[in-house]
PDB file of N, CA, C and O in Angstrom:
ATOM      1  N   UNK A   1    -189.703   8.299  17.917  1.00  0.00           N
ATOM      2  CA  UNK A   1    -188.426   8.751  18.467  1.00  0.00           C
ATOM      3  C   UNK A   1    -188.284  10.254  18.249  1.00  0.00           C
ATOM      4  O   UNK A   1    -188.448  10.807  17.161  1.00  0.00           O
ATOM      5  N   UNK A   2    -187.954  10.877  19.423  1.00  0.00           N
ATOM      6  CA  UNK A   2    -187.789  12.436  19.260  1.00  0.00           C
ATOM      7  C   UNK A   2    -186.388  12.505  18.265  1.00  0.00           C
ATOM      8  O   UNK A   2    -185.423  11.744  18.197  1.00  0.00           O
ATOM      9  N   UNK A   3    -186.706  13.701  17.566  1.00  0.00           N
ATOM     10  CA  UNK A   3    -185.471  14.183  16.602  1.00  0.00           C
ATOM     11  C   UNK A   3    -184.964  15.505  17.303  1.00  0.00           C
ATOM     12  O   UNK A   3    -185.572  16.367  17.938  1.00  0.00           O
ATOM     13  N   UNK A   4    -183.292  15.321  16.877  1.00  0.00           N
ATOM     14  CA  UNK A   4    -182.873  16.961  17.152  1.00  0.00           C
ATOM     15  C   UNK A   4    -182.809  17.327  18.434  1.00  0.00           C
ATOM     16  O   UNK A   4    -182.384  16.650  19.370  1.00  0.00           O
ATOM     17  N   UNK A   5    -183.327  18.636  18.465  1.00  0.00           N
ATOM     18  CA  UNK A   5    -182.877  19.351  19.442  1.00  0.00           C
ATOM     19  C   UNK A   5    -184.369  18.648  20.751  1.00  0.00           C
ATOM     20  O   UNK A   5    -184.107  18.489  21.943  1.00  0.00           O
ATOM     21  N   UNK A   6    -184.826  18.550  20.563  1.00  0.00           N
ATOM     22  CA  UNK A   6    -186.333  18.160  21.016  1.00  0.00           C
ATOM     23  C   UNK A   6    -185.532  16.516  21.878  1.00  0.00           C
ATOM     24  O   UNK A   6    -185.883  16.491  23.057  1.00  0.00           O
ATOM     25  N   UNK A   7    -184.917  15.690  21.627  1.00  0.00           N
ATOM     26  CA  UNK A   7    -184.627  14.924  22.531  1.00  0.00           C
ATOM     27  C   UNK A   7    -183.858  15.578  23.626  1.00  0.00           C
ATOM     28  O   UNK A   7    -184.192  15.475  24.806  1.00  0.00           O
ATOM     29  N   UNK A   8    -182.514  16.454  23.093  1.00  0.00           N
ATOM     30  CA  UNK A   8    -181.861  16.634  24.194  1.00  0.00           C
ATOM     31  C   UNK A   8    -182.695  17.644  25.125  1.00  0.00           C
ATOM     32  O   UNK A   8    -182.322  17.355  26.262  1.00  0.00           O
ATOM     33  N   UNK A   9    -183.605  18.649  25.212  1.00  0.00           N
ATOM     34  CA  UNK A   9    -184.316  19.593  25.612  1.00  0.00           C
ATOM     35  C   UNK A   9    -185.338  18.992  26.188  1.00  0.00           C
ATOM     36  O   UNK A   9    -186.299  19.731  26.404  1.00  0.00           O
ATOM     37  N   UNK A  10    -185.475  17.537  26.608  1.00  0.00           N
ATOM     38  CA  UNK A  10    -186.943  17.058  27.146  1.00  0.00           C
ATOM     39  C   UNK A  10    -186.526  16.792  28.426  1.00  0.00           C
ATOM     40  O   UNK A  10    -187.493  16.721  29.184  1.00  0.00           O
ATOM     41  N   UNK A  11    -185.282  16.586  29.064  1.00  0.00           N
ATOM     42  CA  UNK A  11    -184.930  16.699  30.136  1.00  0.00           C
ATOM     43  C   UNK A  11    -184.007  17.698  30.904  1.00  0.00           C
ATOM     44  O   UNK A  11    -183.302  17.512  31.896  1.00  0.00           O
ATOM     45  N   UNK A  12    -184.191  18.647  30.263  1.00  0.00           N
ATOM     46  CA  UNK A  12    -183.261  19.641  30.564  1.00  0.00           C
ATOM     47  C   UNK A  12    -183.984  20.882  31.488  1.00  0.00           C
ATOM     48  O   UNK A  12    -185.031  21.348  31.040  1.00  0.00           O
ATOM     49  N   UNK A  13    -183.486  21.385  32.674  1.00  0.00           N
ATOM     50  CA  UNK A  13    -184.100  22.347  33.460  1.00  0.00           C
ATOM     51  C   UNK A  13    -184.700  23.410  32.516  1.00  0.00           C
ATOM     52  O   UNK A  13    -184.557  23.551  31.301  1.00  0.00           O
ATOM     53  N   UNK A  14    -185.530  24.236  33.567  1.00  0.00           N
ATOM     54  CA  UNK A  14    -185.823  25.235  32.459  1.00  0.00           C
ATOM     55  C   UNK A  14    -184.629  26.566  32.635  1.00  0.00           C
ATOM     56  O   UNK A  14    -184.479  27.344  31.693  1.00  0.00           O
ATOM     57  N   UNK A  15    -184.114  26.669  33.454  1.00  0.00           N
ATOM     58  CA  UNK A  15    -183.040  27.849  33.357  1.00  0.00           C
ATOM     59  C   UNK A  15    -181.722  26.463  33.529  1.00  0.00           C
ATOM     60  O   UNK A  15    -181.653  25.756  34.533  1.00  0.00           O
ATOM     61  N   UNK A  16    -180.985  26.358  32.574  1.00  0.00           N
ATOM     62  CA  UNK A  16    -179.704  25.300  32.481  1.00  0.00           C
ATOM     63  C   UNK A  16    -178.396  26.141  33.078  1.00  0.00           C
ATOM     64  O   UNK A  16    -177.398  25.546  33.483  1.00  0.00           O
ATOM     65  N   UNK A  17    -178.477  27.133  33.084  1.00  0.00           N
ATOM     66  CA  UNK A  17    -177.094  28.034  33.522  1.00  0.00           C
ATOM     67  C   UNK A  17    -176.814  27.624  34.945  1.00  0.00           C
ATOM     68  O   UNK A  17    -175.667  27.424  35.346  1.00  0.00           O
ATOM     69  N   UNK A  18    -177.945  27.497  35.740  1.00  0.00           N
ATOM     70  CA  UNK A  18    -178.255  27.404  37.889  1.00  0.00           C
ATOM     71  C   UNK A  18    -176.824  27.907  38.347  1.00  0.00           C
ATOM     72  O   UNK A  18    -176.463  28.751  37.527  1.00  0.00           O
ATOM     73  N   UNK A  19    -176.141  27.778  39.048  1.00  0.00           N
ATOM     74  CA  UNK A  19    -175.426  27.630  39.754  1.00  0.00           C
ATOM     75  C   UNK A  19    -174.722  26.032  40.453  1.00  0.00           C
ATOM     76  O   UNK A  19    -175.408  25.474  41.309  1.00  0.00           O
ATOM     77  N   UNK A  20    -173.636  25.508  40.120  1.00  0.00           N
ATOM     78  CA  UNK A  20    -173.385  23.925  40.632  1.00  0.00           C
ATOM     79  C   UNK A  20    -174.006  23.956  41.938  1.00  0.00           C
ATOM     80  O   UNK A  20    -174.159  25.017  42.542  1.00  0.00           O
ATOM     81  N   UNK A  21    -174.401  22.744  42.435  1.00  0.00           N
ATOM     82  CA  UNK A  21    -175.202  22.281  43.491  1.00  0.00           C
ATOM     83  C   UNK A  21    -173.865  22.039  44.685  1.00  0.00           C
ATOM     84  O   UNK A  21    -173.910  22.473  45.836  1.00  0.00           O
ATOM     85  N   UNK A  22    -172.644  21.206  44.063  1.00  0.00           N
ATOM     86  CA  UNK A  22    -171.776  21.015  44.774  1.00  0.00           C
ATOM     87  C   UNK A  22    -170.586  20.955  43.868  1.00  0.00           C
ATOM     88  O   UNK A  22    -170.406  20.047  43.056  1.00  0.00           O
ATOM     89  N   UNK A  23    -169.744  22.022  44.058  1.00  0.00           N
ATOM     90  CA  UNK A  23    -168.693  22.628  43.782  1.00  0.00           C
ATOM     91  C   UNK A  23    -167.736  21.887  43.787  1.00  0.00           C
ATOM     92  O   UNK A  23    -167.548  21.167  44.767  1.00  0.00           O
ATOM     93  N   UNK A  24    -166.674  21.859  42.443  1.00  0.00           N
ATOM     94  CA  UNK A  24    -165.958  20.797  42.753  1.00  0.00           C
ATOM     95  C   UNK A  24    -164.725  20.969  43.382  1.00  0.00           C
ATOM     96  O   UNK A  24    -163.941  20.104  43.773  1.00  0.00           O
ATOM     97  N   UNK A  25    -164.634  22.297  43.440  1.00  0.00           N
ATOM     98  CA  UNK A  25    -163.314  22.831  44.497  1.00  0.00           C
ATOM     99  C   UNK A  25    -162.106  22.399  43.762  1.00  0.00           C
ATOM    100  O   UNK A  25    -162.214  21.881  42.651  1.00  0.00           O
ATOM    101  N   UNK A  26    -160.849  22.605  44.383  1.00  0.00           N
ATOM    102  CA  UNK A  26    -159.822  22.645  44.229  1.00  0.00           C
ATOM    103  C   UNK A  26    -158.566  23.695  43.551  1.00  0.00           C
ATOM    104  O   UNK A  26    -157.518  23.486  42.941  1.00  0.00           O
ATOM    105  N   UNK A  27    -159.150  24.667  43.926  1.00  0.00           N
ATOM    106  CA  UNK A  27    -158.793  25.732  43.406  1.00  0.00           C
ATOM    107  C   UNK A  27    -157.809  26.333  44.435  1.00  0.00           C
ATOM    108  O   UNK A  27    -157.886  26.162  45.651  1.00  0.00           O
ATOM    109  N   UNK A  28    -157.032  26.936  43.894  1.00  0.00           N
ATOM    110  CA  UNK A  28    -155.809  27.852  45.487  1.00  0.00           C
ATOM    111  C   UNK A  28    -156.655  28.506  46.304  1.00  0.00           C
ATOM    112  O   UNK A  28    -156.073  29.035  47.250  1.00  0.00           O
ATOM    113  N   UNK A  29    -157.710  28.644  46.279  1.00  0.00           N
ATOM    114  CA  UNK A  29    -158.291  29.171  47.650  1.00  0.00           C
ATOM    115  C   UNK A  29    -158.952  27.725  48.742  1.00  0.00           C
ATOM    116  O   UNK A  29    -159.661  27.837  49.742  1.00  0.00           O
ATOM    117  N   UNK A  30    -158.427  26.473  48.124  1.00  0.00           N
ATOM    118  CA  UNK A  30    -158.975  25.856  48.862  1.00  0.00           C
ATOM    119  C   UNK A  30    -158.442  24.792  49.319  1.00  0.00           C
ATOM    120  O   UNK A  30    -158.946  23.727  49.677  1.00  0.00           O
ATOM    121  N   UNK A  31    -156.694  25.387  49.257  1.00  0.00           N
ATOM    122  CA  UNK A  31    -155.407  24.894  49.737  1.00  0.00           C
ATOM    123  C   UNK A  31    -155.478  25.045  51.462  1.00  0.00           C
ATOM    124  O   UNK A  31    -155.883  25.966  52.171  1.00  0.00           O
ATOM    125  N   UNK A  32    -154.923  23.770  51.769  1.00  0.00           N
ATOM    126  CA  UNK A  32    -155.043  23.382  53.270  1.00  0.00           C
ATOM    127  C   UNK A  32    -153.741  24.602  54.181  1.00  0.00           C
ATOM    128  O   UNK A  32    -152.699  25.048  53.701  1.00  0.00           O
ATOM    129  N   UNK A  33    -154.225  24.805  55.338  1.00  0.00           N
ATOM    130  CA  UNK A  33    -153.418  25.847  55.943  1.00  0.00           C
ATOM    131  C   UNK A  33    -152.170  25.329  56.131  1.00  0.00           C
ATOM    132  O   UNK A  33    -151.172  26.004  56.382  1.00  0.00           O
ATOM    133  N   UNK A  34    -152.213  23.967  55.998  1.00  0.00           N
ATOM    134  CA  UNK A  34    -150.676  23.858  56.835  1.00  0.00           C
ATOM    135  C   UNK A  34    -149.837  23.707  55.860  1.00  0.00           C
ATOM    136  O   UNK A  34    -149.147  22.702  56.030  1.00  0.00           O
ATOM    137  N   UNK A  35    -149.441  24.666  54.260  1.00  0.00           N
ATOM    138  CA  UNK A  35    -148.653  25.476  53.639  1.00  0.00           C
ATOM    139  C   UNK A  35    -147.766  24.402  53.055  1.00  0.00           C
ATOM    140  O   UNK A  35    -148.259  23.466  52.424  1.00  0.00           O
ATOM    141  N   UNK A  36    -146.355  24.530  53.271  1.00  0.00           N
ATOM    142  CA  UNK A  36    -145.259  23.180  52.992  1.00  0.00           C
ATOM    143  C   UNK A  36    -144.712  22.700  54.452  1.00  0.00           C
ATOM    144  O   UNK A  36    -143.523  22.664  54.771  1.00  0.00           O
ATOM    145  N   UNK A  37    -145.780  22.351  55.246  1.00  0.00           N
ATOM    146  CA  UNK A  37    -145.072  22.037  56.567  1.00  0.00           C
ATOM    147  C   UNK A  37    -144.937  20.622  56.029  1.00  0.00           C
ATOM    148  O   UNK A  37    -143.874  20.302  56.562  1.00  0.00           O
ATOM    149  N   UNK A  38    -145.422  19.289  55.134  1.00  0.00           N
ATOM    150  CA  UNK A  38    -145.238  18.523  54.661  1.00  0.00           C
ATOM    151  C   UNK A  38    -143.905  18.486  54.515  1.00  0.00           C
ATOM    152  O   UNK A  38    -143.261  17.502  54.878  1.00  0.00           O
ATOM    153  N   UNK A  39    -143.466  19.323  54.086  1.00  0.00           N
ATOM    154  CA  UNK A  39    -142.287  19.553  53.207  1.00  0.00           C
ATOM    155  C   UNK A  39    -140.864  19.246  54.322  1.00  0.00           C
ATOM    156  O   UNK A  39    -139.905  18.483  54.212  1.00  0.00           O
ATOM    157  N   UNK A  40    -141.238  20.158  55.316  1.00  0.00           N
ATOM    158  CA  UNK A  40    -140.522  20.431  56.490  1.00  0.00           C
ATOM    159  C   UNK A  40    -140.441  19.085  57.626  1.00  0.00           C
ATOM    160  O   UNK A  40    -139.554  18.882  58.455  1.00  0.00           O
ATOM    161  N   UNK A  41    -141.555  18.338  57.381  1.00  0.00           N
ATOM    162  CA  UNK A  41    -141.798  16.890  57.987  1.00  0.00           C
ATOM    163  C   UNK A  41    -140.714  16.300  57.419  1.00  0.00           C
ATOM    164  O   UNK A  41    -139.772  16.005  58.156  1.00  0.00           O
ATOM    165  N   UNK A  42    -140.641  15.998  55.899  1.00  0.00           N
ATOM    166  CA  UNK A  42    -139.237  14.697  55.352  1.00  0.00           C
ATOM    167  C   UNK A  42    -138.677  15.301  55.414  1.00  0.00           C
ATOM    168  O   UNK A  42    -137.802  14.477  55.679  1.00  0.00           O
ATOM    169  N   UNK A  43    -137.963  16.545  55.448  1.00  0.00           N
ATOM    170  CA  UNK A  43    -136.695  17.085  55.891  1.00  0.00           C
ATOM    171  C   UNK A  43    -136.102  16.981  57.200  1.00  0.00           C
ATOM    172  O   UNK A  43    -134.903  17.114  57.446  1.00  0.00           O
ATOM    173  N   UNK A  44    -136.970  16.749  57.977  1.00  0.00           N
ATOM    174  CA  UNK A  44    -136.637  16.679  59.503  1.00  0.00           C
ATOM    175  C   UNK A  44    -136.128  14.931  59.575  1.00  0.00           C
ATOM    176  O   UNK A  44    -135.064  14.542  60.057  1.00  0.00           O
ATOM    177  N   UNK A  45    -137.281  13.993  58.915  1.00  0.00           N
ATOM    178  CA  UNK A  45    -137.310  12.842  59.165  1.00  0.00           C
ATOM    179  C   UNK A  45    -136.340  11.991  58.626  1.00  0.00           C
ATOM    180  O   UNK A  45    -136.129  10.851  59.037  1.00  0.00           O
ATOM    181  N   UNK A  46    -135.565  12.708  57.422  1.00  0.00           N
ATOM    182  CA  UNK A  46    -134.418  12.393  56.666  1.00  0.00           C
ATOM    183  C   UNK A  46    -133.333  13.199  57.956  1.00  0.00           C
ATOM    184  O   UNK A  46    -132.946  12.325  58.732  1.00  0.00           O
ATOM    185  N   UNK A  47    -133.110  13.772  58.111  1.00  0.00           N
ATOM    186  CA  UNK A  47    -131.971  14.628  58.684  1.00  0.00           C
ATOM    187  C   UNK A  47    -131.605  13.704  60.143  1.00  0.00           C
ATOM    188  O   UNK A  47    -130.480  13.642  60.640  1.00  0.00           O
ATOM    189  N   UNK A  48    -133.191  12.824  60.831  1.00  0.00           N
ATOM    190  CA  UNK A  48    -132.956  11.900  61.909  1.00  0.00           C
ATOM    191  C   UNK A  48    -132.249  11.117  61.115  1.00  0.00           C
ATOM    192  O   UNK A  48    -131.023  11.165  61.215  1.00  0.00           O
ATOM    193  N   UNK A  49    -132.857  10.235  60.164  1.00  0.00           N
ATOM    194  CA  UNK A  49    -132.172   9.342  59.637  1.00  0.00           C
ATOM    195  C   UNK A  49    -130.288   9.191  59.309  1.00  0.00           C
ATOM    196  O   UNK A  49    -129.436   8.325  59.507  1.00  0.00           O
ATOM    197  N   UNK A  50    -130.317  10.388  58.797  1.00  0.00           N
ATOM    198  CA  UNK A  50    -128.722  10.627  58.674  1.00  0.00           C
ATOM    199  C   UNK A  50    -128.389  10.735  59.684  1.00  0.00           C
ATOM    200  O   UNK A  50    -127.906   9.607  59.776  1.00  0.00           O
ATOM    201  N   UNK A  51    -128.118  11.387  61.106  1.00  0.00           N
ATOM    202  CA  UNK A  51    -127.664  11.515  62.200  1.00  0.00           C
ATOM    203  C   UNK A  51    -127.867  10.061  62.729  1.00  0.00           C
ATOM    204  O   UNK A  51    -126.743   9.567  62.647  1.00  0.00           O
ATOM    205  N   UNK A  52    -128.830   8.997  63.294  1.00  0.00           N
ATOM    206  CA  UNK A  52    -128.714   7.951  63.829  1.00  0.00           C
ATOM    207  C   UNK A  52    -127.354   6.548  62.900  1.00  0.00           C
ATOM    208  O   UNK A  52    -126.525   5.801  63.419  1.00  0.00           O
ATOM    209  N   UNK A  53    -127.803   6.811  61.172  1.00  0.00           N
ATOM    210  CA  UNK A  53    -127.054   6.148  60.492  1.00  0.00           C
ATOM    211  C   UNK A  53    -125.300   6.510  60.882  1.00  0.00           C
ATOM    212  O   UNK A  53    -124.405   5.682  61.054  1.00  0.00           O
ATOM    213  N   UNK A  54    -125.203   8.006  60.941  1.00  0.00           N
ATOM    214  CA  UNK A  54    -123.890   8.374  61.058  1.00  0.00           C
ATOM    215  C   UNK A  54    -123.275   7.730  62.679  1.00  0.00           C
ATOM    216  O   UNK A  54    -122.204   7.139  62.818  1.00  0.00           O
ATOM    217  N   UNK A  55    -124.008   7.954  63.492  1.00  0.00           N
ATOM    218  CA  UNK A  55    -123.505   7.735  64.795  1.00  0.00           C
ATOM    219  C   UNK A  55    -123.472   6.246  64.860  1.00  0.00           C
ATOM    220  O   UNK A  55    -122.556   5.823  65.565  1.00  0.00           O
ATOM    221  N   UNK A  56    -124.504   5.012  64.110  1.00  0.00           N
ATOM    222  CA  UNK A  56    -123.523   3.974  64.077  1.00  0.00           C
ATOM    223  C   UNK A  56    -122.373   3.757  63.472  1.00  0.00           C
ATOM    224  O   UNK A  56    -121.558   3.290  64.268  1.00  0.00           O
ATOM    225  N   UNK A  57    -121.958   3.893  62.416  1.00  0.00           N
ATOM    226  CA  UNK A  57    -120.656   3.806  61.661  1.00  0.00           C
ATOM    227  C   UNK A  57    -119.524   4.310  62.592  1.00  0.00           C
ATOM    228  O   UNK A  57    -118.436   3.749  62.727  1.00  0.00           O
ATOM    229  N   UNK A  58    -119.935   5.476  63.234  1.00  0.00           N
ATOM    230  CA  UNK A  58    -118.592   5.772  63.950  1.00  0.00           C
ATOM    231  C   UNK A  58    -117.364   5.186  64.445  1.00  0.00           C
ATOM    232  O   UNK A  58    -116.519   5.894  64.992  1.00  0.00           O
TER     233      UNK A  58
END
């Protein structure tokens, strides 16, 4: 059985620093364009809601 440093180093590249292969992203540069239009969607979709609810009660 390898001891020490000699097990973990038997599979290890020879330069370990590389560069990631595939990036795991998610960083503010890799925020979707469409901003808080989400935001602006349930505001709209609530605001139908209140107007149709109100005009039955009338």
């Amino acid at each position: 059985m390898a001891s020490g440093d000699d097990f973990y180093s038997k599979d290890r590249p020879d330069n370990p620093a590389l560069e990631e292969d595939r990036p795991r992203g998610g960083g503010p540069e890799d925020r979707p364009e469409t901003g808080h239009r989400h935001v602006w969607v349930w505001w709209l979709i609530g605001a139908v809601v209140i107007l149709i609810l109100f005009f039955m009660f009338i």
